[in-house]
Structures are given as structure tokens and as C-alpha cells.
C-alpha positions as a printed Julia matrix, in Angstrom:
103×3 Matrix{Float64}:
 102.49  115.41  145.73
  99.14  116.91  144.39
 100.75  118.68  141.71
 102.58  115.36  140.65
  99.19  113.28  140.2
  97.3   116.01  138.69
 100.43  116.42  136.13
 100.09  112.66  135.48
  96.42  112.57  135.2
  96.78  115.02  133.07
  99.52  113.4   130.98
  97.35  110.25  130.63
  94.68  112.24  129.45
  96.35  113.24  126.74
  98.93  109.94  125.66
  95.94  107.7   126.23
  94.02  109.15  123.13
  97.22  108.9   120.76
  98.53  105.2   121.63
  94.87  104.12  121.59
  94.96  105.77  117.98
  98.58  104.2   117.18
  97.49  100.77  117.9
  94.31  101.05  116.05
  96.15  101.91  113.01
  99.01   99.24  113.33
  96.0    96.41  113.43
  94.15   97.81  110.73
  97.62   97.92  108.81
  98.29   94.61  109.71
  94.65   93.15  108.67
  94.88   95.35  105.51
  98.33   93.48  104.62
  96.85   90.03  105.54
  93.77   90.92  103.01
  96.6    91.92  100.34
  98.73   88.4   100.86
  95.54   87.0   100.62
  94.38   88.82   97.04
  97.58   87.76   95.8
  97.63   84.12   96.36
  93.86   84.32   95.26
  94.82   85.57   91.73
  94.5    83.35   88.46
  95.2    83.61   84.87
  92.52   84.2    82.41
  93.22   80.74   80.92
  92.66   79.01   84.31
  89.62   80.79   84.99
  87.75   79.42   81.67
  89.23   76.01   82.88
  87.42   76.63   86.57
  84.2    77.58   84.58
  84.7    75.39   81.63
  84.22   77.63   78.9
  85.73   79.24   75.88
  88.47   82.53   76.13
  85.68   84.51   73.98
  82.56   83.49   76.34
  84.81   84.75   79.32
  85.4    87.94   77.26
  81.96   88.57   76.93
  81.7    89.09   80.32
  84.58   90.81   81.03
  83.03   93.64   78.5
  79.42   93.34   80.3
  81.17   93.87   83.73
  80.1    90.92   85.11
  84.08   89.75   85.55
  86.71   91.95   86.56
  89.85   91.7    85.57
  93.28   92.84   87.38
  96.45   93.75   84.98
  99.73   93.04   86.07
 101.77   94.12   83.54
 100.83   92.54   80.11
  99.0    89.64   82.03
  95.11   89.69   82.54
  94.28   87.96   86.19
  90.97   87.0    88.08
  90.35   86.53   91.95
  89.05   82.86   91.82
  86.95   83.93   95.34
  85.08   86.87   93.56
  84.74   85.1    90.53
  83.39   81.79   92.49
  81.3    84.14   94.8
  79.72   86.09   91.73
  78.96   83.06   89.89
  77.31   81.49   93.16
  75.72   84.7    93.87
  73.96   84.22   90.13
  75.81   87.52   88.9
  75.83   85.94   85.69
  75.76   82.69   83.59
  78.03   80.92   81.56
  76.45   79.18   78.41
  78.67   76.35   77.55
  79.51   75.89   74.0
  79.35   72.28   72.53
  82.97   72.81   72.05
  83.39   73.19   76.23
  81.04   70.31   76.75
């Protein structure tokens, strides 16, 4: 009987460690899909983002080249996150000067 709860003790000792580790992983997996659903829905077109800001395809360029916007290809098509690009302009990552033309 000794022998059977020290073989189980030991047992646990050693299962415990790699479920604890297999459940970790399935909930960071399933937080890390949530995040990329999330990304996905959150995506715009570069043409919608100038609309959100209200200004012109070149002043949006501009910066995109200074690295104040960043810009995620899919294919031939140039998106934005609208939440990064909300948060950075909130943030005061950068400015956008309205043209007369934008109003």
C-alpha cells in the first residue's frame, strides 16, 4: 500500500508540471487568436484612414515614410489598424496638417 502512494506521489510529481504547462499554452493560444480576430476586424484601407483623419493620400504618405504610420500589406492592398493609428495620433506621435483642400 506504501509502495502504491509513493508511486502516485511520485507520478503527480511529475504529470502535474506538464498539464500545468499544457494548459498554460492552450490559454495563451487561445488569447493570442482572440488578439489576431481582433487585428483583423481592426484593419482599414489607406483611403479610409485619410477619411478618419481628414486629410490628403500624399499627407498620409508622408508619414508612412517618416514612420510615424505603419502600414500592413495584404497582397497588393496597403491597410492601417484604426486602434494604433487612433492611439498614436492621441498619444501626439505625430500631426496631421490639414490642407485647405481637406478643410
Amino acid at each position: 500500500m506504501e509502495l502504491e502512494i509513493a508511486i502516485a506521489e511520485y507520478l503527480e510529481d511529475i504529470i502535474r508540471p506538464i498539464i500545468k504547462s499544457i494548459v498554460e499554452d492552450a490559454v495563451t493560444e487561445g488569447v493570442l487568436k482572440a488578439l489576431d480576430i481582433y487585428q483583423k476586424d481592426d484593419l482599414i484601407t489607406v483611403k479610409e484612414a485619410c477619411k478618419l483623419l481628414r486629410c490628403s493620400q500624399p499627407s498620409f504618405y508622408d508619414h508612412v515614410h517618416q514612420g510615424h504610420i505603419q502600414l500592413v500589406k495584404n497582397g497588393r492592398s496597403s491597410l492601417v489598424h484604426r486602434s494604433k493609428l487612433l492611439e498614436d495620433l492621441d498619444a501626439g506621435k505625430f500631426r496631421i496638417k490639414r490642407s485647405r483642400r481637406d478643410g
